[in-house]
C-alpha atoms as an extended CHARMM CRD file, in Angstrom:
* protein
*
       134  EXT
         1         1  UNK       CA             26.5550000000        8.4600000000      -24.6440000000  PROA      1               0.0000000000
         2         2  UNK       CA             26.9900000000        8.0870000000      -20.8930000000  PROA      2               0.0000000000
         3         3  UNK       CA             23.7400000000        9.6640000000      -20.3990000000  PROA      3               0.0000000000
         4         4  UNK       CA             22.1860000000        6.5080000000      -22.2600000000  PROA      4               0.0000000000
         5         5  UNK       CA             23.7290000000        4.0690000000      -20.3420000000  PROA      5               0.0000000000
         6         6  UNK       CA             23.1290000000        6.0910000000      -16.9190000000  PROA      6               0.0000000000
         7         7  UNK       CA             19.4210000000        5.7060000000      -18.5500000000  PROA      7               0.0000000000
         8         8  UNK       CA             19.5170000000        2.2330000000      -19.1620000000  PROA      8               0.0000000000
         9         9  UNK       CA             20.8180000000        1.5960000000      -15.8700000000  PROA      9               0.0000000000
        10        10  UNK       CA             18.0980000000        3.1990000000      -13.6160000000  PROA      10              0.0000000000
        11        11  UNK       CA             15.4270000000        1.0980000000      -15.6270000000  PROA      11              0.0000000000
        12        12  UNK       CA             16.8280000000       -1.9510000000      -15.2210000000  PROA      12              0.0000000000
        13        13  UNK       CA             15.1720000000       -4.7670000000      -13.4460000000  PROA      13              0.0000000000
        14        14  UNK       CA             17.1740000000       -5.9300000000      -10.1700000000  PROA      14              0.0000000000
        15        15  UNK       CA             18.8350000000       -8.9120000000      -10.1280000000  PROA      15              0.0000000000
        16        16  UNK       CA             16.7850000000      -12.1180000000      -10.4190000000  PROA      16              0.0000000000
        17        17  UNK       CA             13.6670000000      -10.2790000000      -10.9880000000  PROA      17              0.0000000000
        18        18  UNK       CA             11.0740000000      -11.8420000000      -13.3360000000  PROA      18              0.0000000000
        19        19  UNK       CA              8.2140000000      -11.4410000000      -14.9210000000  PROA      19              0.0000000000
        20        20  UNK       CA              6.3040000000      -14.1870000000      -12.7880000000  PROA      20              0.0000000000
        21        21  UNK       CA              7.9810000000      -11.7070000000       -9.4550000000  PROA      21              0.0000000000
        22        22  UNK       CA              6.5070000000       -8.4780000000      -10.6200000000  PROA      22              0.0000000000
        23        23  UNK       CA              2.9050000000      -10.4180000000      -11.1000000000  PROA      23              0.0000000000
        24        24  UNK       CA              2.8500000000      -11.6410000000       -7.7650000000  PROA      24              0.0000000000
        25        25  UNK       CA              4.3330000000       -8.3430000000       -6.3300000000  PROA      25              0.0000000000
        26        26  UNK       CA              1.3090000000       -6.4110000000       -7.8980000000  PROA      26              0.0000000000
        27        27  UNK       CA             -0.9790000000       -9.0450000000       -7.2520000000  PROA      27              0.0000000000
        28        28  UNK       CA             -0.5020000000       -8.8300000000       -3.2170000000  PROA      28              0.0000000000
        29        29  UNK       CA             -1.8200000000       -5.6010000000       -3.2370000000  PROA      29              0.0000000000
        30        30  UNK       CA             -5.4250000000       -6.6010000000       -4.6080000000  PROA      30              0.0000000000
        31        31  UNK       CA             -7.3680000000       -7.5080000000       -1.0960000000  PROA      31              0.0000000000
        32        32  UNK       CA             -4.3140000000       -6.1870000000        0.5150000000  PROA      32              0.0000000000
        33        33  UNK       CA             -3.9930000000       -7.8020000000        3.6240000000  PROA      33              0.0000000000
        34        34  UNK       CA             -5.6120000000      -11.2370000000        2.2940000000  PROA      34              0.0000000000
        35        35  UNK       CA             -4.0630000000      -11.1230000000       -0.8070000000  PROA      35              0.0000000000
        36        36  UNK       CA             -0.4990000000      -10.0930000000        1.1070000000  PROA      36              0.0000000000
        37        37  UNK       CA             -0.2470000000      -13.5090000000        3.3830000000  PROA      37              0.0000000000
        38        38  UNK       CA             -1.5160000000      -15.6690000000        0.6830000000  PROA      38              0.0000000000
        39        39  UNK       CA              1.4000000000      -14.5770000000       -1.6620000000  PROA      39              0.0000000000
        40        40  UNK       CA              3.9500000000      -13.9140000000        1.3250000000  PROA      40              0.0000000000
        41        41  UNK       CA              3.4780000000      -17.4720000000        2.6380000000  PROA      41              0.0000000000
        42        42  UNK       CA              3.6650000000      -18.6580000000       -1.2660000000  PROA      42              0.0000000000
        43        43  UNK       CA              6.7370000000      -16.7050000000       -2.3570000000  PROA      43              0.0000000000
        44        44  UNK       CA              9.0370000000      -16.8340000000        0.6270000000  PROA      44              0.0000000000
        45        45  UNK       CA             12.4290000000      -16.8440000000       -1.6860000000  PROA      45              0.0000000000
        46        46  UNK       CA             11.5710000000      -13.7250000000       -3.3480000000  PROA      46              0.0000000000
        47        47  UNK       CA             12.8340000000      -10.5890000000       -1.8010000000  PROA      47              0.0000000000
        48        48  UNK       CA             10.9110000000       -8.3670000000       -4.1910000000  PROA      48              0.0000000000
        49        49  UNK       CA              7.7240000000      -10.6080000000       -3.9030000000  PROA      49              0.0000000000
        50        50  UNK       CA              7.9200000000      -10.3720000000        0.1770000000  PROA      50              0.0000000000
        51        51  UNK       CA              8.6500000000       -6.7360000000        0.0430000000  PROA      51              0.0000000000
        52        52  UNK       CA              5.2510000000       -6.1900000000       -1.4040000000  PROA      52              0.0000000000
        53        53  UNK       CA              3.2450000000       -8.6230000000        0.0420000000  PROA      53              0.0000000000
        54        54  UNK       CA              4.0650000000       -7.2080000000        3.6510000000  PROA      54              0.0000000000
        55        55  UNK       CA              4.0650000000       -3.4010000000        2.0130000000  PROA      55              0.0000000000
        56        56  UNK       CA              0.7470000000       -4.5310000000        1.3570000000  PROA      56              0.0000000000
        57        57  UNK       CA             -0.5370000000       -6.3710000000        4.3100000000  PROA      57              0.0000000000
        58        58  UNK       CA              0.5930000000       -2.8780000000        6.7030000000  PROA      58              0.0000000000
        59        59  UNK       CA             -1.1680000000       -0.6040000000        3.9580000000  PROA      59              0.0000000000
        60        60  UNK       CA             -4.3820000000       -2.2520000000        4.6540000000  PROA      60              0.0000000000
        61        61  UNK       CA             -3.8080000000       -2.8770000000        7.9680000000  PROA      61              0.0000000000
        62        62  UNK       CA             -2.9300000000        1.3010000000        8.1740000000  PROA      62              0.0000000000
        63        63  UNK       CA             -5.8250000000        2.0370000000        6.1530000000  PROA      63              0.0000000000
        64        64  UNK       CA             -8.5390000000       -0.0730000000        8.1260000000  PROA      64              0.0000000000
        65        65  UNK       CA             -7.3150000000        1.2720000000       11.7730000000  PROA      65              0.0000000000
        66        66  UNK       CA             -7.6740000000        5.1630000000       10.2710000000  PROA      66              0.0000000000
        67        67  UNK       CA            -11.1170000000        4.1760000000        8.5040000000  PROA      67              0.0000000000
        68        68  UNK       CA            -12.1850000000        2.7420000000       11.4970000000  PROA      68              0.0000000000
        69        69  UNK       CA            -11.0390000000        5.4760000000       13.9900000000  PROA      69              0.0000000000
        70        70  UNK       CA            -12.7130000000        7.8790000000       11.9680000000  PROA      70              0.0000000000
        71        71  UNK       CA            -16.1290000000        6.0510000000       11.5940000000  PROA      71              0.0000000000
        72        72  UNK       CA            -16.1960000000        5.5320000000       15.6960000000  PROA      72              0.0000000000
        73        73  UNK       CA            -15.1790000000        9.4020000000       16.3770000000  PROA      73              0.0000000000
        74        74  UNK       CA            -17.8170000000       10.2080000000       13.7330000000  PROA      74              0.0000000000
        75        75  UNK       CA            -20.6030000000        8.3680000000       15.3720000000  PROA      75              0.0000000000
        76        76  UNK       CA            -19.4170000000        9.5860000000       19.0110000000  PROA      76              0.0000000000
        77        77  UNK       CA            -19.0740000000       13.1430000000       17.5080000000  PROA      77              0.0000000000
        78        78  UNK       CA            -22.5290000000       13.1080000000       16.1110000000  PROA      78              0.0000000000
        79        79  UNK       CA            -24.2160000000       12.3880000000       19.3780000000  PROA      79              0.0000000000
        80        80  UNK       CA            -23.2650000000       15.7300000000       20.4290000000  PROA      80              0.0000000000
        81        81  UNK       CA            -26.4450000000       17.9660000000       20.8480000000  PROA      81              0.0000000000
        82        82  UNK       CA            -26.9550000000       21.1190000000       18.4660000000  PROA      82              0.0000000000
        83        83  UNK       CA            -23.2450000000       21.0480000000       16.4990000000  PROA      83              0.0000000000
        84        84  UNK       CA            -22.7650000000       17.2400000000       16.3420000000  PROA      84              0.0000000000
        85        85  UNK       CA            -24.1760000000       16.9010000000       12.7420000000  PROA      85              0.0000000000
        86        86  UNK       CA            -21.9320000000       19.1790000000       11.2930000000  PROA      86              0.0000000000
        87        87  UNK       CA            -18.9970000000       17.8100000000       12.5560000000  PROA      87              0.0000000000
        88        88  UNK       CA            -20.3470000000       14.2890000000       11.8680000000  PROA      88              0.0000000000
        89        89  UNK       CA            -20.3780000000       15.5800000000        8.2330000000  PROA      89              0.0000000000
        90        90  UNK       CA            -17.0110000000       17.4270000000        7.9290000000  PROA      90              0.0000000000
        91        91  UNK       CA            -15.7460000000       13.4700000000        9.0900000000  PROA      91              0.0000000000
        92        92  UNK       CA            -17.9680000000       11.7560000000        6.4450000000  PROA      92              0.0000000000
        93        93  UNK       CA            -16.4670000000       14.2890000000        3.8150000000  PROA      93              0.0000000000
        94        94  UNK       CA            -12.6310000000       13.3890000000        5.6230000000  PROA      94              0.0000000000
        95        95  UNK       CA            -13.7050000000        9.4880000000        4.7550000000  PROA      95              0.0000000000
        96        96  UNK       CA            -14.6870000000       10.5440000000        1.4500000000  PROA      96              0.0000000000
        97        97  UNK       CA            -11.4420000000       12.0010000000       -0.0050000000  PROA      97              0.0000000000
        98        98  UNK       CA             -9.3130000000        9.7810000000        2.0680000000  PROA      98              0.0000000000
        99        99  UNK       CA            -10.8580000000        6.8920000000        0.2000000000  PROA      99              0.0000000000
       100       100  UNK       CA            -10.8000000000        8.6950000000       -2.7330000000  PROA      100             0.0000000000
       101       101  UNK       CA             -6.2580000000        8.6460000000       -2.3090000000  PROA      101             0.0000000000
       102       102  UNK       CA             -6.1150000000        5.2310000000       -0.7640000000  PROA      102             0.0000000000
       103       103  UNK       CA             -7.6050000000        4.0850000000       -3.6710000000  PROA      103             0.0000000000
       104       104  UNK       CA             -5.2000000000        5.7870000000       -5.9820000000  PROA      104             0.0000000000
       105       105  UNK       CA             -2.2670000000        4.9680000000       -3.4780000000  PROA      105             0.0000000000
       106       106  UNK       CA             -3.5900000000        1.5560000000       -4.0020000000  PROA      106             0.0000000000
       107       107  UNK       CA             -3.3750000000        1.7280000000       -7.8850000000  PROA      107             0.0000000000
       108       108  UNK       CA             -0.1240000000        3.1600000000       -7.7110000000  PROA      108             0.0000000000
       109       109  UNK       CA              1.3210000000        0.2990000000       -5.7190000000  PROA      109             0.0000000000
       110       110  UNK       CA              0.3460000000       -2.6660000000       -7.7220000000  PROA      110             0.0000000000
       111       111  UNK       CA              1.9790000000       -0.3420000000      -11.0850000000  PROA      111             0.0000000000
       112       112  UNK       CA              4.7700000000       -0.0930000000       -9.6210000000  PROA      112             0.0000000000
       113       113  UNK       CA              5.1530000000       -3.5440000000       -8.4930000000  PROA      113             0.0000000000
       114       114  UNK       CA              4.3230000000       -4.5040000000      -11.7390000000  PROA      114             0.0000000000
       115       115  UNK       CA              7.0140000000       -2.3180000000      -13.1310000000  PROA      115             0.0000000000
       116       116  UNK       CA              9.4010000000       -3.8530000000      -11.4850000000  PROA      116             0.0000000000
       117       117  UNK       CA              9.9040000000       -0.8110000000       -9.0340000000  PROA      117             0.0000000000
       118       118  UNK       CA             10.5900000000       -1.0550000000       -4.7310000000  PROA      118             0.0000000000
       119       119  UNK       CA              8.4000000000        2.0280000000       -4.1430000000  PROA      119             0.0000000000
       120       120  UNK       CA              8.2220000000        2.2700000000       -0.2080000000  PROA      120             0.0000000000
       121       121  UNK       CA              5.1500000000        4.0900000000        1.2730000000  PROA      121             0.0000000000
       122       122  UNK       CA              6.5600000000        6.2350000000        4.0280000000  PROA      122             0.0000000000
       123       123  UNK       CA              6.0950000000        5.4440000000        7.5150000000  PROA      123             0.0000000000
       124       124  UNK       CA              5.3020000000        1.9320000000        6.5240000000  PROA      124             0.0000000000
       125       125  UNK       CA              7.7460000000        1.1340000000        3.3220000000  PROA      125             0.0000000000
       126       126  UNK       CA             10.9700000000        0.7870000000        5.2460000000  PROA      126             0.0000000000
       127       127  UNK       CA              8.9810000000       -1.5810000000        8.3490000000  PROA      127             0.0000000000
       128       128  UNK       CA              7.9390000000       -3.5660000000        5.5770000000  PROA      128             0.0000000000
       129       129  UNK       CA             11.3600000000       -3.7390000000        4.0000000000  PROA      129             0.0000000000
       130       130  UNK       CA             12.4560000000       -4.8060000000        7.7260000000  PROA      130             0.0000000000
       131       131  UNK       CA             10.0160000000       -7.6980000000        8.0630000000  PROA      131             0.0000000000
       132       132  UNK       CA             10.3560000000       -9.1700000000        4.9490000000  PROA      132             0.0000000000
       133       133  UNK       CA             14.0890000000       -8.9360000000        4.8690000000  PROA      133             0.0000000000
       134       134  UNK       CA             14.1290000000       -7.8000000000        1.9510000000  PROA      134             0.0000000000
């Protein structure tokens, strides 16, 4: 019997959480950074809501610095004479399967938002938690 209600505790919603709050938590993380300030600026009372949006404005942010590092360092790499190509394509296939887990990172966010879950990304999760106040 205390099992079940240890249960029934952990999947709980926290306090004040709605659906409407897990929409717009998931929702920020669809064009990520865009998507983030739109709802951030909209939802400013919602801890959970503001948690999310600004988890989801540093993810992209994050993700677009690394993509673009690695694009620039690709192109500089591949200028070099005789071994250039190869290296250019052991990048290309680094973009690939890094693209391949953002974009499941990315799905996992917006179900857990929608579940109703705080799921901090590390590195990033508890800066976001920080700036939203949350």
């Amino acid at each position: 019997m205390p099992e079940e209600k240890m249960a029934a505790a952990k999947s709980a919603p926290a306090a004040g959480m709605n659906d409407e709050s897990k929409l717009f938590a998931a929702l920020s993380y669809v064009l990520t950074v865009l998507s983030g300030i739109v709802i951030y600026l909209m939802k400013k009372d919602d801890k959970y809501v503001k948690f999310h949006a600004m988890q989801s404005i540093l993810f992209g942010i994050v993700v677009f610095v690394v993509m673009i590092g690695l694009g620039i360092v690709g192109l500089v790499v591949g200028l070099i004479p005789a071994i250039g190509w190869i290296i250019g394509l052991v990048l290309g296939l680094v973009q690939l399967v890094l693209s391949l887990g953002v974009f499941v990172v990315w799905l996992l966010l917006m179900w857990k938002a929608y579940n109703g879950e705080k799921y901090k990304l590390p590195l990033i999760g508890a800066q976001a938690e920080k700036m939203a106040g949350a």
